[in-house]
Every structure is written in C-alpha cells, then in structure tokens.
C-alpha positions in Angstrom: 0.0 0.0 0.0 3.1 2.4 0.7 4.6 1.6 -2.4 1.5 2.7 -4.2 0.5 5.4 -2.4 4.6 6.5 -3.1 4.2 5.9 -6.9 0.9 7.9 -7.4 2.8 10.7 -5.6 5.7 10.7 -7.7 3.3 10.1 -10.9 1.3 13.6 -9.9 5.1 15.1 -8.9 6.2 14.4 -12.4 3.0 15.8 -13.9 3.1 18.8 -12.0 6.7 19.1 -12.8 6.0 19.2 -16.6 3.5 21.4 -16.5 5.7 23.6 -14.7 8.4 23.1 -16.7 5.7 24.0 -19.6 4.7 27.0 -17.9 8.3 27.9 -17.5 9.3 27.5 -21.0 6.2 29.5 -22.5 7.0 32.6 -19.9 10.3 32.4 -21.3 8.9 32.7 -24.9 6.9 35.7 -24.2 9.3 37.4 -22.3 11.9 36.7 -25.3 8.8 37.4 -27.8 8.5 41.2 -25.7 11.6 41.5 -24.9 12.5 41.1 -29.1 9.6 43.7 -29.5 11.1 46.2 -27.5 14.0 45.5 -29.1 12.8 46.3 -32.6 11.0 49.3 -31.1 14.3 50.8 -29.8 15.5 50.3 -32.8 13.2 51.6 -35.1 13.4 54.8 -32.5 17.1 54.8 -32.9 17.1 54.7 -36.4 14.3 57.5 -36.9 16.0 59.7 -34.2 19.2 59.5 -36.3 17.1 60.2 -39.8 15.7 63.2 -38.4 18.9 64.5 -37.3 20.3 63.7 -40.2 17.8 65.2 -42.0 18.2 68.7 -39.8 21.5 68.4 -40.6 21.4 68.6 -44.1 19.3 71.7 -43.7 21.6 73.8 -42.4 25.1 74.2 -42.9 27.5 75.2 -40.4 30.6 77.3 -40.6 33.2 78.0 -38.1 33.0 81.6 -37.3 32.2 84.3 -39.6 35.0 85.9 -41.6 37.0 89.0 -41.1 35.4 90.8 -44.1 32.1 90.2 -42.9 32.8 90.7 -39.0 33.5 94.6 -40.4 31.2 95.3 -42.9 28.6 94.0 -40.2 29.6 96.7 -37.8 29.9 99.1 -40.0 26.4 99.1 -41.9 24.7 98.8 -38.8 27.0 101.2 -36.2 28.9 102.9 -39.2 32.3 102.3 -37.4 34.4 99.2 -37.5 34.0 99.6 -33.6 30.9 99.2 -31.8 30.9 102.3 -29.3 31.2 101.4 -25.7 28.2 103.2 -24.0 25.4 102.2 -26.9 21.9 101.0 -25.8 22.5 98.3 -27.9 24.5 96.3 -25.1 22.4 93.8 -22.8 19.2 93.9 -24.4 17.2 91.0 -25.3 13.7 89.9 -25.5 12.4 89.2 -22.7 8.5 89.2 -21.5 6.9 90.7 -18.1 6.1 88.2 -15.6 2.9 86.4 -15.5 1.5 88.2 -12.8 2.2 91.7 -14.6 -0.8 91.8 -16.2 1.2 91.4 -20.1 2.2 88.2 -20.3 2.3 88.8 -23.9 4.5 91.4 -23.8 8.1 92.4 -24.3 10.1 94.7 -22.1 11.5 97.9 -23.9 14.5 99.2 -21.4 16.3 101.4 -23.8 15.3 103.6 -26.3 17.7 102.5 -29.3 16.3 98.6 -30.0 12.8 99.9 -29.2 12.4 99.5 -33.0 13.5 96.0 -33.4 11.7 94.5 -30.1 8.2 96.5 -31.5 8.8 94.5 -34.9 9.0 91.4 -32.9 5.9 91.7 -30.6 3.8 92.6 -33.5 5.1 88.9 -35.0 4.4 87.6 -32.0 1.2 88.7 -31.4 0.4 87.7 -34.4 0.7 84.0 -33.9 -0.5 84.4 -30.2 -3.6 85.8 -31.1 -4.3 84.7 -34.9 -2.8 81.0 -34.7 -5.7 79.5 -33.4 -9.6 80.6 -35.1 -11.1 81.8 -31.1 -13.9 84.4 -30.6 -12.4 85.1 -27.3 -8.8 86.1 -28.2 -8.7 88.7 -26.2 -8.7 86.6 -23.0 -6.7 84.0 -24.2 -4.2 86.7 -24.8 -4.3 87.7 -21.3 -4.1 84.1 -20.2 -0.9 82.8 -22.0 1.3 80.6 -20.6 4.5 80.2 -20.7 5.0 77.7 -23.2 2.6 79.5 -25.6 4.4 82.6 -25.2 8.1 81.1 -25.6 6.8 79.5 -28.8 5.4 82.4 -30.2 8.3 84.6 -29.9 10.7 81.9 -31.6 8.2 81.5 -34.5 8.6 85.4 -34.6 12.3 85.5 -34.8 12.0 82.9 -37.3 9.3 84.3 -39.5 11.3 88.0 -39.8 14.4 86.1 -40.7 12.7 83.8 -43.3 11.1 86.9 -44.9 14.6 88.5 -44.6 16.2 85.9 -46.6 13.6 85.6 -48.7 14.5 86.0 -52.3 17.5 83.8 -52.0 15.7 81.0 -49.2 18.3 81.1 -47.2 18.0 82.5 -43.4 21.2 83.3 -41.4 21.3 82.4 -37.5 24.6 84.1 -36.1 25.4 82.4 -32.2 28.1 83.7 -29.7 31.4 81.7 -29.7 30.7 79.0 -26.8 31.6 75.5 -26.8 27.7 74.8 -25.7 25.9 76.7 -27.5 22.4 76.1 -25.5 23.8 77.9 -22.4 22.8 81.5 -21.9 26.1 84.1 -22.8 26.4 87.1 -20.5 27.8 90.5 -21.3 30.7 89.5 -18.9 31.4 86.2 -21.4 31.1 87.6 -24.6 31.5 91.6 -26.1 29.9 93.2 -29.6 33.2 92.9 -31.2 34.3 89.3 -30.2 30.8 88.3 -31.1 31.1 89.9 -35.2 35.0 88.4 -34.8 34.7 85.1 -33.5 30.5 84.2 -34.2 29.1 81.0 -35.6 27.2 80.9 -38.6 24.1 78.8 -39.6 22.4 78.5 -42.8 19.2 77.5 -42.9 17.1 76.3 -46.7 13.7 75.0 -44.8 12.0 77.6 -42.4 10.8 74.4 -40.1 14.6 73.7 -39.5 14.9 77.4 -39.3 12.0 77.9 -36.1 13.1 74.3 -34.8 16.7 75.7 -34.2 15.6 78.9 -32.6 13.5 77.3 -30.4 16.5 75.2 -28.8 18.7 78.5 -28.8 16.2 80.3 -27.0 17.5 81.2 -24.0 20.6 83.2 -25.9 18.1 85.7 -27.2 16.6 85.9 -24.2 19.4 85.8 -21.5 18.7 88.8 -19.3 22.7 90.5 -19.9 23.2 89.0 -22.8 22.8 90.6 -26.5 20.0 88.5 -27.6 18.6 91.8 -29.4 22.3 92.8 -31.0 22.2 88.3 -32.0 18.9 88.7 -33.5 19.8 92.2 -36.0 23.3 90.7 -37.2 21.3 87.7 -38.2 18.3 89.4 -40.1 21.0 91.5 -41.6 23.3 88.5 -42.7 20.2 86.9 -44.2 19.2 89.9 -46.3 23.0 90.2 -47.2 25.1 93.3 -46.4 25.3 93.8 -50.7 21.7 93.5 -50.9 20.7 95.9 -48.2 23.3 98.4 -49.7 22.0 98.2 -52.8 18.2 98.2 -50.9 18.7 102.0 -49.5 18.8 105.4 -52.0 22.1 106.2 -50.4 25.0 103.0 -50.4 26.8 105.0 -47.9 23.8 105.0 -45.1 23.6 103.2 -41.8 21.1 101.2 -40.6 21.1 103.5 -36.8 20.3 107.2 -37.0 22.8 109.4 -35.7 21.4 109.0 -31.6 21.4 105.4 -32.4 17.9 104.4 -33.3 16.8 102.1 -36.0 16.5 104.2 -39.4 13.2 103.7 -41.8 15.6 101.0 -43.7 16.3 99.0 -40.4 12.6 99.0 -39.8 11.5 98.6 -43.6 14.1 95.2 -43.2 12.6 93.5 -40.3 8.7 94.4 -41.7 8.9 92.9 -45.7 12.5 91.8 -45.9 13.8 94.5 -47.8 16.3 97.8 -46.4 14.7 100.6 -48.6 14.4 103.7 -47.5 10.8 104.4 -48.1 7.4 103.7 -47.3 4.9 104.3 -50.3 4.2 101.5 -52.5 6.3 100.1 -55.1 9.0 102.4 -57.1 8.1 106.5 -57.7 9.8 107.5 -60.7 8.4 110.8 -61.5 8.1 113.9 -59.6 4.3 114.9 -59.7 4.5 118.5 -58.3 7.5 119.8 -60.6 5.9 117.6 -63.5 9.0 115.6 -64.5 11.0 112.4 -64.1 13.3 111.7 -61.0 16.8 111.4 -61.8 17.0 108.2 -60.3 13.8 105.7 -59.2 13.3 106.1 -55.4 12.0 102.5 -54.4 9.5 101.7 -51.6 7.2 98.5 -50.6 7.2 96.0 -53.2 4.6 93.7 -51.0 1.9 93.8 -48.1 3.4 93.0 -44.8 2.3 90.1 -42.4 1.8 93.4 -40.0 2.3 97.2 -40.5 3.4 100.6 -40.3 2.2 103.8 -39.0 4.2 107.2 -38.2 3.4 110.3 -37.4 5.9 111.7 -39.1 2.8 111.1 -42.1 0.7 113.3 -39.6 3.3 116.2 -39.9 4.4 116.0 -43.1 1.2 116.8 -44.2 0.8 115.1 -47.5 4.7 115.1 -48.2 5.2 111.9 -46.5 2.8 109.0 -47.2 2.6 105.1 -46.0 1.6 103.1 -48.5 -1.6 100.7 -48.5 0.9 97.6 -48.1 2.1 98.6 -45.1 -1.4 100.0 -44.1 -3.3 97.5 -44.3 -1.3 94.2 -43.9 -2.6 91.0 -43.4 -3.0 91.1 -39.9 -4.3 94.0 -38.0 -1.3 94.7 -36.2 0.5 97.9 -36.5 4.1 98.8 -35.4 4.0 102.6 -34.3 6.2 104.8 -35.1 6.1 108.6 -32.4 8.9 110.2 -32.6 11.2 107.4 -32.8 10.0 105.7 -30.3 8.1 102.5 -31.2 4.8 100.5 -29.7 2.0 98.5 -31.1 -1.3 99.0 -31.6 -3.3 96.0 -32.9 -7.1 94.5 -33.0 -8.1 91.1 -31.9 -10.8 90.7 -34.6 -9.4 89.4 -37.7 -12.3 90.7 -40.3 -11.1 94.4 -39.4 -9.2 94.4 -42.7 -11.3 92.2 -44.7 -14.8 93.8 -44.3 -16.0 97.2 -44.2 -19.1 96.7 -41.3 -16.3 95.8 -39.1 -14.4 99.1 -39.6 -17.8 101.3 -38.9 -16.8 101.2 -34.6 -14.4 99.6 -33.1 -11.5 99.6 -30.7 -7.7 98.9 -30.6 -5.2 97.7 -28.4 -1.9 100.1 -27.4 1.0 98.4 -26.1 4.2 100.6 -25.4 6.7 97.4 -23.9 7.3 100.4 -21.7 7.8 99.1 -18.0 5.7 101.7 -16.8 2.6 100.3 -18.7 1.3 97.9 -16.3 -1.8 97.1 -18.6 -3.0 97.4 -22.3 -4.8 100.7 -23.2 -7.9 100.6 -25.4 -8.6 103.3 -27.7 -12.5 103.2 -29.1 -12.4 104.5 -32.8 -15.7 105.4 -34.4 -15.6 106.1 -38.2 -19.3 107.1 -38.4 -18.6 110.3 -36.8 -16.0 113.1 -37.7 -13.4 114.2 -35.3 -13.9 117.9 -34.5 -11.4 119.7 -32.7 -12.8 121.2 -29.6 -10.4 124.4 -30.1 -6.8 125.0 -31.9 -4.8 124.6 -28.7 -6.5 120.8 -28.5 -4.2 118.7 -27.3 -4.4 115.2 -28.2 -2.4 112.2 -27.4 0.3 111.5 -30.1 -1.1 107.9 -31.3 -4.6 109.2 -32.4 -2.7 111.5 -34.7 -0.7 107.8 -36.1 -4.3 106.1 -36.2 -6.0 109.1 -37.9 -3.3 108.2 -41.1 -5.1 104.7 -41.6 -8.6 105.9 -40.7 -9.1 110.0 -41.8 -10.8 112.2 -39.7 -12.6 109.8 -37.1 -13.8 110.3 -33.6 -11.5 108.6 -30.8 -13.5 109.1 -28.0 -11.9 106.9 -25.4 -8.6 105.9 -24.0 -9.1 103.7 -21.1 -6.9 100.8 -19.3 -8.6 97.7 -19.0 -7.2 94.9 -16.7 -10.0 91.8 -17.3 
C-alpha cells in the first residue's frame, strides 16, 4: 500500500513538474517574444531619431566663425564704425517678457530707447501667432491668459518668420550664435562683447523655415538671456540673411547706416525686419516721376514692393502733411497689427478681430489695443475708434495724445473718443 501510495505521488510530482516546466518554457517565450519587441521598437526609434537629425542636418550648414570681411562690414552698416561704441543701448538687451502676474504676459520689455524699434517689430510677430494661430472668438482673453510655453513658442516663431522673410528671395536665413563650446547655455555680457561676437560668431544657414523655427527654439534662451545681447544676436542675423550687398543696394544712399545718428533704428532697419527689404521708403512700389515739378526723378526712389504680415504707422505722415505718405501695403497688412512709429519711439497697436481688414461693417466702430513694452505700462490701453462720426477739434490749442494723430493716417478724420486701461 506504501509503495503505491509513493508511486501515485511521484506520478502527480512528475506531472506537476512538466506542466511547470511547460509554464516555465512559454514565460520564457513571451518574455523573449516582448523582450524582441522592444528591441525592434528601440530600434526603429534609434534609427528614426538619427534620420531626423540627419535630415536637420542637411538643412543647415555650419561654418566656423564668420570671416573678417564680414565681421567689419557688419559693424559698419549697422553702427557705421568698425567699432561698436562702448556706451550704446544696444548692449544687454534682449527679448524678454513681463512676468505672469504683470498683467502682459504677452508682452516684451523695452529698457532702452535705441532697440525699441527692433523688439516692437517682434511683438507685433508675436502677437500675431498668439492671437491669430488659433480661429477663437475670445482672443482677447486667451491673450491675457498665455502661458508660458505658448508665449516662448510664439516669440521663436517670430524670430523665425522675420528672418525667413529676410532671406527671402535667395531661401536662405542666417542664424549668427556667440562663440561658446555649448551653444544652449545662456552668454552674458561678462562672457562675450559686440566685437568678439562679429570676430569670433558661428554661422548657420538654414534652406527650410521648419529647421529654421526648430533651431531657434533650442537656442532660445541666448536671445533671451537677461545680460546677454540676444537683441544685438537677433539684427546681425536678419541682416546676414538679407545680405550686407543686398541691403546696400536696398537703400537710396549705399553709404547710409542702418542707426540714425542717436542710435535708433532708421526707416531701412525698420523697412528690413517688416517685408524683408532695407529701402528707405514707405509708399508702395517704385516712384519714378516727380508729380508736383511735372518731371521724371533722376534716379527711381523704391518703396514697398509687397503687403506686410503686420504694419506701419508714423506720425511723421501726420506732420508732413501730404509730403510723407505710407503706403496701402504697409497699411493695411494681413493682420491687423500695426508697429507705431512717435517720434522714434516704437509700440503696437493691434485689434483682436481678424475681419477688421477684410470687411468694411467691421471698420464702422471699433476699438484697438496700445502696447508701449514700456515698463511703466502695467496694462494694455484701449482706444475706441468710431468712423461714423468726424473728429472735431474742440479748439486750436487741443491737445491730443500722439497715437490718435498715427491712427488718424489709416482711418481719416474719425472720432477717438476713449482711452481707457482695461485689466480683465
């Protein structure tokens, strides 16, 4: 009886055994089956990883610094020196945005007066994609609720758009970077000066505007380092990407500057950064005949050749008096977002509705937005415009503010009966 009782033990032993051994043997399977597919998956991610880069890599090609010739002729047609002066407002400015909690989280911070110009060209880009990117009734309040991811993304596609359209005609755009060994890290004034950075710069060229925004996002945080020269980065690029020849050949006058004499950015620096293009005017297209003395111009004088993405007003228009004229290109761009230029200082003014410039109901009342980037300017000003009634002055020593005078150029003669801050 022990004997049997002893075999039909070891009989169900050696079963169970088996079907462990089975069980055993399948696990093994799948985990080699799983651990193959993950295997193939790494791989597969491997090899695309290394396709893309290789495919941004052929977009772009990279040179070791700039040369001398170009390192002066940069400095001069922007500074007209082969010396960038010491004390210049040029020197630790970048782009960089008011905290959340400022009530513009949209906007950029103007500290000096002399980039003012070139940081007013790129909030008006970047309001453009933060407010026109999406198709939203309320963009308005999505405005005022950006985040910071939205923002940062909106000001590299900015950067990228005005270099694209500056290298336009040949579809090529220029990226210059400071001379670091890691070129992600932040460069402060204390690592890097004007003069090393034209000497000593790297250059990237870029033939697909996707490689183009994809780049500046990853060097973001050089344009924006707080004493760096993200601002002074961002000009030698737009201007290596038009081409120092071209823009020459751009203005009326080969021997100008692109700064005016107390260091502000000229019509042709502006004119660059809007439509791609350094000339020197504003009308549209080329005037080659002088209507009030009746007879051709010696020489073509050449202005807008194409609507900008956003636009220009001046008041210079306002007291000129019919002897200084924007053209419809710039005045009524694609988007209704207009750089303003008082006095040579520059702001925005733009409108959240899209149909402003595309139907004529629209235009009958309505209001705009005024942004200075001035630090003082805690929130955005709205100016009501009504084109149904005419603006009459209430005496001759009426004082108005100086932007009703700009937005009088666009719209003639209208009532602005309201400037007001609004902080919801």
């Amino acid at each position: 009886m022990t004997e049997t009782i002893q075999s039909v033990v070891a009989h169900v032993d050696q079963q169970a055994m088996q079907k462990l051994a089975d069980t055993l043997e399948i696990e093994a399977n799948m985990t080699a089956i799983l651990s193959l597919d993950e295997r193939v998956k790494l791989k597969l991610k491997e090899r695309a990883r290394i396709e893309a880069s290789a495919r941004f890599s052929a977009s772009y090609q990279k040179y070791k610094t700039i040369s001398l010739t170009d390192s002066l002729a940069l400095r001069k047609i922007l500074f007209g020196q082969l010396m960038v002066p010491k004390e210049i407002d040029w020197c630790r400015e970048s782009f960089i945005f008011h905290i959340h909690n400022y009530g513009l989280p949209f906007g950029l911070k103007i500290h000096k007066n002399g980039p003012c110009g070139v940081i007013a060209v790129v909030q008006a880009f970047v309001l453009r994609h933060l407010i026109f990117d999406e198709d939203d009734e309320n963009n308005y309040k999505r405005l005022k609720a950006v985040n910071e991811r939205e923002r940062q993304n909106a000001l590299a596609l900015a950067l990228a758009d005005i270099l694209w359209i500056a290298g336009e005609e040949s579809k090529t755009a220029i990226v210059l970077l400071p001379p670091d060994d890691d070129r992600s890290k932040p460069i402060g004034a204390s690592q890097v000066r004007l003069n090393d950075m034209t000497e000593d710069g790297i250059l990237y060229q870029f033939n697909a505007f996707n490689d183009l925004r994809d780049f500046i996002k990853k060097k973001l945080p050089i344009f924006q380092h707080e004493f760096g020269y993200g601002v002074a980065f961002f000009l030698y690029s737009a201007i290596l990407s038009r081409g120092i020849e071209n823009i020459r050949n751009d203005m009326d006058d080969p021997e100008k500057i692109l700064l005016t004499e107390n260091e502000r950015c000229s019509q042709e620096l502006i004119n660059l950064l809007l439509v791609g293009k350094a000339v020197s005017y504003v009308f549209n297209g080329i005037l080659d005949y002088d209507y009030k003395l009746r007879k051709p111009l010696q020489q073509p004088l050449f202005g807008i050749d194409k609507r900008g993405v956003v636009g220009l007003l001046t008041l210079m228009e306002h007291v000129a008096e019919g002897n200084y004229t924007v053209g419809s290109k710039l005045k009524t761009p694609k988007y209704p977002i207009w750089v303003v230029n008082i006095e040579l200082s520059f702001a925005v003014i733009f409108s959240c509705k899209r149909d402003l410039l595309n139907d004529w109901k629209a235009e009958r009342q309505f209001h705009l937005w005024y942004y200075t980037g001035l630090v003082s300017q805690t929130e955005l000003q709205r100016i009501h415009i009504d084109t149904l009634q005419t603006y009459m002055p209430k005496n001759k020593d009426n004082v108005e503010p100086l932007i009703n005078h700009c937005i009088r150029t666009k719209w003639s003669g209208v009532k602005i009966s309201s400037h007001s801050s609004i902080s919801k």
